[in-house]
C-alpha positions as CSV (number, residue, x, y, z in Angstrom):
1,X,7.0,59.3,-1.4
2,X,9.1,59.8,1.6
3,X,11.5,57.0,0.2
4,X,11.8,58.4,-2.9
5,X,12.8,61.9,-1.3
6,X,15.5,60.6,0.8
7,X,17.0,58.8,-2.2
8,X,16.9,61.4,-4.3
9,X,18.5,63.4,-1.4
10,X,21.1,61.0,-0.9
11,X,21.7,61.2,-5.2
12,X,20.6,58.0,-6.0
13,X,18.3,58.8,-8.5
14,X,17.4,55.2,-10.0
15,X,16.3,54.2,-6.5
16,X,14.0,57.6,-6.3
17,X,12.5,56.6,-9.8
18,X,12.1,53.2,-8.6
19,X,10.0,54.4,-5.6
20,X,8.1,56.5,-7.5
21,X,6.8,54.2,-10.3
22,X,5.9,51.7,-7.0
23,X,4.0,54.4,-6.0
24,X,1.9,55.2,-9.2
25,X,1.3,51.8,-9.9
26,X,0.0,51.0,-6.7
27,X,-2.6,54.2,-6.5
28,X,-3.4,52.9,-10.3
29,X,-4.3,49.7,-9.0
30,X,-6.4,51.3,-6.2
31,X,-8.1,53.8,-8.6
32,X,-9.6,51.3,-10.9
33,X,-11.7,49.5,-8.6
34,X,-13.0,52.5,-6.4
35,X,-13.5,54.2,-9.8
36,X,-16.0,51.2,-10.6
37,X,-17.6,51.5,-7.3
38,X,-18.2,54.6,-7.6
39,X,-20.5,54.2,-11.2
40,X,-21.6,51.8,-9.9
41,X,-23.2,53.6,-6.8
42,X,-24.2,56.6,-9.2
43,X,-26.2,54.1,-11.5
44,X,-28.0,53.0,-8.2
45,X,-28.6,56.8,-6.4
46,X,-30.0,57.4,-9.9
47,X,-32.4,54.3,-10.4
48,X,-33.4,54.7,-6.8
49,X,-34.2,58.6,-7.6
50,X,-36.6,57.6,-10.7
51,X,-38.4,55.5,-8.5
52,X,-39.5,57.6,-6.0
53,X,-41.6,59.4,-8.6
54,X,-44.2,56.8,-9.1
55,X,-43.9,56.4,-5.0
56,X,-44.5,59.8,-4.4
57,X,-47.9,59.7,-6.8
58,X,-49.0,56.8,-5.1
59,X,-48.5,58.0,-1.5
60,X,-50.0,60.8,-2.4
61,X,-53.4,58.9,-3.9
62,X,-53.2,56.5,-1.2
63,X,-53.2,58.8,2.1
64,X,-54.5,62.4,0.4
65,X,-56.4,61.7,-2.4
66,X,-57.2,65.6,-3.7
67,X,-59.2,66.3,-6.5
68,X,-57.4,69.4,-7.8
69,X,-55.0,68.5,-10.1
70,X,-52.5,71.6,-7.9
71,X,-53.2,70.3,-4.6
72,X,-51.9,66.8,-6.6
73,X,-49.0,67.9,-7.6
74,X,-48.0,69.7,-4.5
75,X,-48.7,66.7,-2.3
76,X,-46.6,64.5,-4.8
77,X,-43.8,67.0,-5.0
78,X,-44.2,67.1,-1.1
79,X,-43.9,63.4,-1.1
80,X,-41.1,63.2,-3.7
81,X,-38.8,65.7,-1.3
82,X,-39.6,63.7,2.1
83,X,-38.9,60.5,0.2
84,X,-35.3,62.1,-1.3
């Protein structure tokens, strides 16, 4: 960017357009991948998310073991937020 402004203060304009098509086509290059990544990691936080639910039921069997179907469902949701 800085190159590209000193050409195009010095009036060489080819040389400014030159530096600024580098430029994209390097950040496109570095988009792509992280862009990938990214999904990627989404997909994962996601899967990891959904399993946490069956966790949480099963913690909550395994160490509370309530008979109200309420106190279940708090102790699960309770479970499901300390495991998030």
């Amino acid at each position: 960017m800085i190159e590209a402004q000193n050409s195009r203060e010095a009036g060489n304009l080819n040389l400014a357009r030159a530096h600024e098509i580098f430029g994209y086509t390097l950040g496109i290059r570095a988009y792509r991948p992280l862009k990938s990544t990214i999904g990627d990691l989404v997909s994962s936080v996601l899967i990891l998310l959904i399993l946490t639910i069956p966790f949480a039921f099963s913690l909550e069997r395994l160490l509370i073991g309530s008979t109200n179907i309420y106190k279940q469902l708090t102790w699960v949701l309770i479970f499901f937020i300390l495991t998030f």
